[in-house]
Biotite code that builds the C-alpha atoms (Angstrom):
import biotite.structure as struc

atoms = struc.array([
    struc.Atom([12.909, -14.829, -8.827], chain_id="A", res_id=1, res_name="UNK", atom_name="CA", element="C"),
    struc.Atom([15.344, -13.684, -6.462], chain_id="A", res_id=2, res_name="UNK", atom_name="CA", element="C"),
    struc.Atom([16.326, -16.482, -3.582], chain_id="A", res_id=3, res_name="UNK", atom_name="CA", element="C"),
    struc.Atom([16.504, -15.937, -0.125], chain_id="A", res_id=4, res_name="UNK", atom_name="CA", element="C"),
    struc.Atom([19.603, -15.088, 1.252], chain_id="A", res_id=5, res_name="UNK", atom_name="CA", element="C"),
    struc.Atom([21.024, -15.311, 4.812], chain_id="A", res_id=6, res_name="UNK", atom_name="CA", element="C"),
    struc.Atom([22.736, -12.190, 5.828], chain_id="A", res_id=7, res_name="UNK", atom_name="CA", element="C"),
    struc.Atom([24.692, -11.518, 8.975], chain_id="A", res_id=8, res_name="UNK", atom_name="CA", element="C"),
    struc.Atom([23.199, -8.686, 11.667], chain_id="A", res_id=9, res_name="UNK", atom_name="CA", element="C"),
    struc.Atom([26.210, -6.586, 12.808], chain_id="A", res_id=10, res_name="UNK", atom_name="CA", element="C"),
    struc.Atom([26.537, -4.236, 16.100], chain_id="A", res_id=11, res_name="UNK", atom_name="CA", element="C"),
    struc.Atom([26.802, 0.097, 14.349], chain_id="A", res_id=12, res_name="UNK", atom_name="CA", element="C"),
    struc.Atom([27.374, 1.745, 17.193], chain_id="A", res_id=13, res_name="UNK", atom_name="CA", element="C"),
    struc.Atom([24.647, 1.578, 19.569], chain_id="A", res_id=14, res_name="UNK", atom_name="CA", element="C"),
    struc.Atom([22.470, 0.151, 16.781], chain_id="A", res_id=15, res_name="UNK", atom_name="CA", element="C"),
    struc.Atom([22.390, -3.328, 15.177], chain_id="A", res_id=16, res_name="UNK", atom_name="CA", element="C"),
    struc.Atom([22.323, -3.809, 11.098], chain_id="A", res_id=17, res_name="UNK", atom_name="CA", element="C"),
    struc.Atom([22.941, -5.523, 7.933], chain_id="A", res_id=18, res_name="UNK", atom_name="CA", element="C"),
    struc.Atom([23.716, -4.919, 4.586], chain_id="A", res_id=19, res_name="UNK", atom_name="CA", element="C"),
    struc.Atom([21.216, -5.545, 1.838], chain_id="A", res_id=20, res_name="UNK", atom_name="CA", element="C"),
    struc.Atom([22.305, -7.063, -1.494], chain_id="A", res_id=21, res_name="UNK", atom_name="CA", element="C"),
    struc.Atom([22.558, -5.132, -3.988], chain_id="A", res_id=22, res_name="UNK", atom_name="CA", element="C"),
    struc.Atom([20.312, -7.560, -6.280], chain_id="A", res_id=23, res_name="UNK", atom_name="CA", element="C"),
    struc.Atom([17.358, -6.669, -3.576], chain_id="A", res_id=24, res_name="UNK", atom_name="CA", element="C"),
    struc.Atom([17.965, -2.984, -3.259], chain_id="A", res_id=25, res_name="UNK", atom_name="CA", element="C"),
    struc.Atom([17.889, -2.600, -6.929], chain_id="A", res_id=26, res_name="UNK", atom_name="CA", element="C"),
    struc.Atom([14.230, -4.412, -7.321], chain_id="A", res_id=27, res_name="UNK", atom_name="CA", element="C"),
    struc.Atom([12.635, -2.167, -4.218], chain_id="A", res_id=28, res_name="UNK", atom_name="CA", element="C"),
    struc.Atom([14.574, 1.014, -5.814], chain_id="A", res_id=29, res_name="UNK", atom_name="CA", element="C"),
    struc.Atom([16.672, 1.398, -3.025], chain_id="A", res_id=30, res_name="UNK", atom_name="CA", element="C"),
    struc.Atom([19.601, 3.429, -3.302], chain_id="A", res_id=31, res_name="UNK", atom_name="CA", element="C"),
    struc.Atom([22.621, 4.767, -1.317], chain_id="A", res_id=32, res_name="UNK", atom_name="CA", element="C"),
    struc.Atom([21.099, 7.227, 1.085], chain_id="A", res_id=33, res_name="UNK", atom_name="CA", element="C"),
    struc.Atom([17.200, 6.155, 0.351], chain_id="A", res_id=34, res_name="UNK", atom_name="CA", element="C"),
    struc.Atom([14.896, 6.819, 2.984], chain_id="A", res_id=35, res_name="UNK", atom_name="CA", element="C"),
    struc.Atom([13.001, 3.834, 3.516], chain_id="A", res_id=36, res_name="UNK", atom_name="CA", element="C"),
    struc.Atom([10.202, 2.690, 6.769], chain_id="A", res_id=37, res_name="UNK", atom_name="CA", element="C"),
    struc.Atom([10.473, -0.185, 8.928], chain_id="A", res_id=38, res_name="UNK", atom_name="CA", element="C"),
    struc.Atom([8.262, -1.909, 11.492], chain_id="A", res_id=39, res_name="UNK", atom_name="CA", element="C"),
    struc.Atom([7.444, -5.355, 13.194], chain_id="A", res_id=40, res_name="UNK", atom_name="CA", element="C"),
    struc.Atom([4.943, -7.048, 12.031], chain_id="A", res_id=41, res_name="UNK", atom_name="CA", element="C"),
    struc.Atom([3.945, -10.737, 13.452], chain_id="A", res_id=42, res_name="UNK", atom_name="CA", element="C"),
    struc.Atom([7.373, -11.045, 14.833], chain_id="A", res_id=43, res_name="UNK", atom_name="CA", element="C"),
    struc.Atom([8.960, -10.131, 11.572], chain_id="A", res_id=44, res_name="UNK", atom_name="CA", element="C"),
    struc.Atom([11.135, -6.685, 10.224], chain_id="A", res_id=45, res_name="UNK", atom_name="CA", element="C"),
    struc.Atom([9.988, -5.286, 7.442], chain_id="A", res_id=46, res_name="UNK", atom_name="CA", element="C"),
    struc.Atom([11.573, -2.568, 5.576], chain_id="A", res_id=47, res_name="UNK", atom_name="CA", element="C"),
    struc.Atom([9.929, -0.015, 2.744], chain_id="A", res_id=48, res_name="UNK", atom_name="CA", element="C"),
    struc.Atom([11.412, 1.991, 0.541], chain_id="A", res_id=49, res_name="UNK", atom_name="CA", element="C"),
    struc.Atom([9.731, 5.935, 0.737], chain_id="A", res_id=50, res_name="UNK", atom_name="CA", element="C"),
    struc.Atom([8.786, 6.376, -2.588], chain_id="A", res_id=51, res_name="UNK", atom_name="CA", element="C"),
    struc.Atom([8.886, 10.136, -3.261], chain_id="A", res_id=52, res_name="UNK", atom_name="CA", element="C"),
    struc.Atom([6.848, 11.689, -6.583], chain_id="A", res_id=53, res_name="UNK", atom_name="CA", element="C"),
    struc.Atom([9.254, 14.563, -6.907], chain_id="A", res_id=54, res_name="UNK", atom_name="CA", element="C"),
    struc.Atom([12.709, 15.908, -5.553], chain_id="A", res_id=55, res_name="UNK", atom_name="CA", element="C"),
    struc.Atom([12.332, 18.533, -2.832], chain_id="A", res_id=56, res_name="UNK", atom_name="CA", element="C"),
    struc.Atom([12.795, 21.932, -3.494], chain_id="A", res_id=57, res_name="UNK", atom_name="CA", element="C"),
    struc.Atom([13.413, 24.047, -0.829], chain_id="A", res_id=58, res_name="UNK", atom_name="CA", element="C"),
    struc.Atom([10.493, 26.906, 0.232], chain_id="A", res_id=59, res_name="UNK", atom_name="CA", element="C"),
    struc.Atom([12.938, 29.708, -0.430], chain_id="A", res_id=60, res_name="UNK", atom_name="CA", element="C"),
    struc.Atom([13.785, 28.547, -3.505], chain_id="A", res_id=61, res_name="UNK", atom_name="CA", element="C"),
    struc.Atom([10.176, 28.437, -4.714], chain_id="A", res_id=62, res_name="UNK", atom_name="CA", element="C"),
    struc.Atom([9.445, 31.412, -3.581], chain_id="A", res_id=63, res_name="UNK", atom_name="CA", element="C"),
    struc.Atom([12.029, 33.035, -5.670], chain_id="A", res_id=64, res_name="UNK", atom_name="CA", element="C"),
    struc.Atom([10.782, 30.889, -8.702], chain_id="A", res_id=65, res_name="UNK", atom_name="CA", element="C"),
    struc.Atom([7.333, 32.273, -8.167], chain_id="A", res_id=66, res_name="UNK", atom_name="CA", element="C"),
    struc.Atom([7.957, 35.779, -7.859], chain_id="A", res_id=67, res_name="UNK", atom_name="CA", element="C"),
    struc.Atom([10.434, 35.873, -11.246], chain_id="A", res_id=68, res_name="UNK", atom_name="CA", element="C"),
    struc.Atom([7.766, 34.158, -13.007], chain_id="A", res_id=69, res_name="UNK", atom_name="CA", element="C"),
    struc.Atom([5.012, 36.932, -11.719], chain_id="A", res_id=70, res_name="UNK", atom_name="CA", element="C"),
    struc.Atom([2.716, 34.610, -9.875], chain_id="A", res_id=71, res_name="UNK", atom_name="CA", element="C"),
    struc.Atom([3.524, 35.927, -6.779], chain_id="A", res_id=72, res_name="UNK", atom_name="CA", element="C"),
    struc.Atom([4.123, 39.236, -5.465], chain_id="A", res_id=73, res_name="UNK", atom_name="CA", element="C"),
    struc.Atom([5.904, 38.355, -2.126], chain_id="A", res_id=74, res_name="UNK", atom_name="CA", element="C"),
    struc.Atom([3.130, 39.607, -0.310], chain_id="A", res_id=75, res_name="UNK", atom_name="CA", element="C"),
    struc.Atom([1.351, 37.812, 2.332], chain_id="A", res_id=76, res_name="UNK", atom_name="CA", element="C"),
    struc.Atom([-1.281, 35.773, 0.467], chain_id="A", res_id=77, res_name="UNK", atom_name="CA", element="C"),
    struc.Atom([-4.839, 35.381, 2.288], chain_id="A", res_id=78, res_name="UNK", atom_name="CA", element="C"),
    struc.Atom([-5.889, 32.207, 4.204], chain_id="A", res_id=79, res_name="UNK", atom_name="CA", element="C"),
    struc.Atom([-9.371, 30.942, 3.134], chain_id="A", res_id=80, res_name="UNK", atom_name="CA", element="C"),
    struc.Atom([-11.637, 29.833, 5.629], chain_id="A", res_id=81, res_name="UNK", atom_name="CA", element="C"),
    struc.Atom([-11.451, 25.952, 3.636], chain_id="A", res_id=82, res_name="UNK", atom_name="CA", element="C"),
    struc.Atom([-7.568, 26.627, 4.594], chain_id="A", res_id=83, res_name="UNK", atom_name="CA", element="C"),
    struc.Atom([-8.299, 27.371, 7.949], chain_id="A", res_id=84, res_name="UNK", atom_name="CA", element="C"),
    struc.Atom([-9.942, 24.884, 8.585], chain_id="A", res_id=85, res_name="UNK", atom_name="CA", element="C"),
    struc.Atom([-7.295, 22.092, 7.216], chain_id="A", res_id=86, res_name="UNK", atom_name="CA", element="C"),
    struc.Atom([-4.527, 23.546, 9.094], chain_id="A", res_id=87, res_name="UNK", atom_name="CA", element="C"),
    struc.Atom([-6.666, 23.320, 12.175], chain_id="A", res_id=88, res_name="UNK", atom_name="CA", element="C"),
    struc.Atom([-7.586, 19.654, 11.825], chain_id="A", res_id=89, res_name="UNK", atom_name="CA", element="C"),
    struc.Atom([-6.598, 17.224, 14.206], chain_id="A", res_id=90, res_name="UNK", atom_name="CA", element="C"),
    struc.Atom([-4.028, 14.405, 13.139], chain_id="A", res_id=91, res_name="UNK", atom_name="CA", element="C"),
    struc.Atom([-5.662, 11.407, 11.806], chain_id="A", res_id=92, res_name="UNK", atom_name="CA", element="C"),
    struc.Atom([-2.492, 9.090, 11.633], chain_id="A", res_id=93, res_name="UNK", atom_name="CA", element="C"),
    struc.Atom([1.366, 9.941, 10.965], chain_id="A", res_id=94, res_name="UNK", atom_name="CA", element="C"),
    struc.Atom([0.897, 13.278, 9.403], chain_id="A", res_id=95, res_name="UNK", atom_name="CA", element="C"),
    struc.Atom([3.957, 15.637, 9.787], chain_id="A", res_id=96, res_name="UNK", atom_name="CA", element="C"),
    struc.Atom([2.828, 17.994, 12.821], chain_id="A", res_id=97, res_name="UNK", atom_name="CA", element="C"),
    struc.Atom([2.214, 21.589, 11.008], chain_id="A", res_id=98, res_name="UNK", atom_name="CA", element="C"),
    struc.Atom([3.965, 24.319, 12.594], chain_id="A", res_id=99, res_name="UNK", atom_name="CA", element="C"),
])
């Protein structure tokens, strides 16, 4: 079990922070430039590291994949009305606004 450790907030800027230890990084699987969330809760800070399933590849770049491995043509592909319909629904929480 890792301890509790005091740790010292610092002024960045116009921003305040600290440094994690490297010991609690390293059991969250935090890493140098790791997107992670934070938020108050009860009068406390917590912080979350983003876990992401797979590395982000760029659109254009799967585009390209797609048409060299003749699944796609390049041409505009047709929306189904299911489609439609998703793309049209209102947000329901913190969904990335599409579009």
């Amino acid at each position: 079990m890792i301890p509790t450790k005091t740790l010292t907030v610092s002024n960045w800027g116009g921003n305040m922070g600290v440094r994690l230890p490297k010991d609690f990084a390293e059991i969250v699987g935090i890493e140098h430039k790791s997107k992670v969330h934070a938020k108050v809760v009860d009068g406390a800070i917590m912080i979350f590291p983003i876990k992401t399933s797979r590395n982000h590849i760029p659109l254009a770049e799967r585009m390209a994949k797609a048409i060299e491995d003749k699944i796609w043509n390049g041409e505009p592909l047709e929306i189904t009305q299911e489609d439609r319909e998703w793309l049209e629904m209102p947000s329901a929480g913190e969904e990335i606004a599409w579009g």
